[in-house]
Structures are given as structure tokens and as C-alpha cells.
C-alpha positions in Angstrom: 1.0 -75.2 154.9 4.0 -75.7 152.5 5.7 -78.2 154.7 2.5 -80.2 155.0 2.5 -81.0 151.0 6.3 -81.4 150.8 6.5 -84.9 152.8 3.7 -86.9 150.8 5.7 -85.9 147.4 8.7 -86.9 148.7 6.7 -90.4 149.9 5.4 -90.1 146.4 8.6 -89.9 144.7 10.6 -92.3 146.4 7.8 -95.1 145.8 8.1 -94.1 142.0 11.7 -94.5 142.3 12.2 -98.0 143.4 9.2 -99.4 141.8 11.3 -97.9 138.1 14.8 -98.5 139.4 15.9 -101.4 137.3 19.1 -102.6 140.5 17.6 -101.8 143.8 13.6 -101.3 143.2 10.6 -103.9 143.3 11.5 -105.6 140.1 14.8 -106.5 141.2 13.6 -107.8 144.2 10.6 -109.7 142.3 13.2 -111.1 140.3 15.2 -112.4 143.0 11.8 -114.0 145.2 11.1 -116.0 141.1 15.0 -117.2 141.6 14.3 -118.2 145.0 11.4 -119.9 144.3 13.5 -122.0 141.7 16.5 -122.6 143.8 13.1 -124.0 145.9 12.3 -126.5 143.4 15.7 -127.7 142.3 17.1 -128.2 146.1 13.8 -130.1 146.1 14.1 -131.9 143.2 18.0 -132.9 144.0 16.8 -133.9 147.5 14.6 -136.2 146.2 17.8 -138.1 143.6 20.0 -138.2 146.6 17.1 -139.6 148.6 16.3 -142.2 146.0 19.9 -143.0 145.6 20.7 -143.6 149.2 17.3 -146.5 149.0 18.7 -147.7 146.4 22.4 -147.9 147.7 20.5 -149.6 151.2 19.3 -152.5 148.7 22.8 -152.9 147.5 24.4 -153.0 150.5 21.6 -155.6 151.8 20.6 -158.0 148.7 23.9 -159.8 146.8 21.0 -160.9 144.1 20.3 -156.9 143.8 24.0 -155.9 143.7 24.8 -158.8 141.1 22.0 -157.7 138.7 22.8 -153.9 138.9 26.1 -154.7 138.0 25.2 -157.1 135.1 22.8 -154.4 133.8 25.4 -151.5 134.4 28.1 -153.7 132.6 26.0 -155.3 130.0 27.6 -158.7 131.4 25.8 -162.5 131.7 26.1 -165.9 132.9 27.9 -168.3 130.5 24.5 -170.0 128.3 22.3 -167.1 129.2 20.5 -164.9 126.2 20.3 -161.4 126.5 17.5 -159.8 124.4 17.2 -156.0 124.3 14.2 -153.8 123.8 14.6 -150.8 121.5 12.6 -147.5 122.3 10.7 -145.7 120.1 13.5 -143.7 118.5 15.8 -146.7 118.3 18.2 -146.3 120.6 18.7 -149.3 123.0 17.5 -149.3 126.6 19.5 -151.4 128.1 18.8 -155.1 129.7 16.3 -154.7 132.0 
């Protein structure tokens, strides 16, 4: 009869025990399935930039007239006689040429 009530507190204890050890119990490893969940959403996330960036590097490769204005915007450059008007944002800071 002893044996019979030895192995459910043993079960008992060793469920206590990794649900309260800080390194190897149930926290720890609910902490690790949060950080996999947000290494998830940020190889999502940079899947999507390199996937928008590889459109937009099609477009260049394809269209002079889309490769001459990203550079003119990147470098801030225009034709001789043209007028460049810039847009402020709300804070002030300038956005660029458009």
C-alpha cells in the first residue's frame, strides 16, 4: 500500500518542479514559444522588405524613366530650367522631392 502512494507524489513533485524552475520548467519554455513567435513576425516582416525591394529593383532594371527619377530623387538632382519644390511634413523636416 505504501508503494501505491509513493509514485503519484513523486508525479506530483516533479510537475511542481518544472512548472517553478525558473531555467528548465514551463516558464522558460513559454518564454522561448513568445520569442519564437516574434522571430515569426520579424522573418515575416523582413520577407516582405526584401520582397518589395526585389519589385522595385525589377522596375529599375526594366523602365530608364523609373531608374532616372529614383536617382534624381535619391540625389536631389534636376534638369537644367527645372524647379524643384519640396513639401515639409508636419514636424518640419523635408520629405524629399517626390
Amino acid at each position: 500500500m505504501r508503494r501505491f502512494w509513493l509514485a503519484p507524489v513523486m508525479l506530483a513533485g516533479a510537475v511542481l518542479y518544472a512548472g517553478f524552475d525558473s531555467e528548465s520548467g514551463l516558464r522558460a519554455w513559454a518564454n522561448i514559444r513568445s520569442e519564437l513567435g516574434a522571430s515569426r513576425e520579424r522573418a515575416d516582416a523582413t520577407q516582405a522588405e526584401i520582397d518589395r525591394l526585389a519589385l522595385a529593383s525589377r522596375r529599375l532594371h526594366g523602365d530608364p524613366f523609373a531608374m532616372e527619377a529614383a536617382i534624381r530623387v535619391d540625389l536631389e538632382l534636376s534638369r537644367p530650367g527645372e524647379t524643384i519644390v519640396r513639401f515639409l511634413d508636419h514636424d518640419g523636416s523635408s520629405a524629399g522631392n517626390p
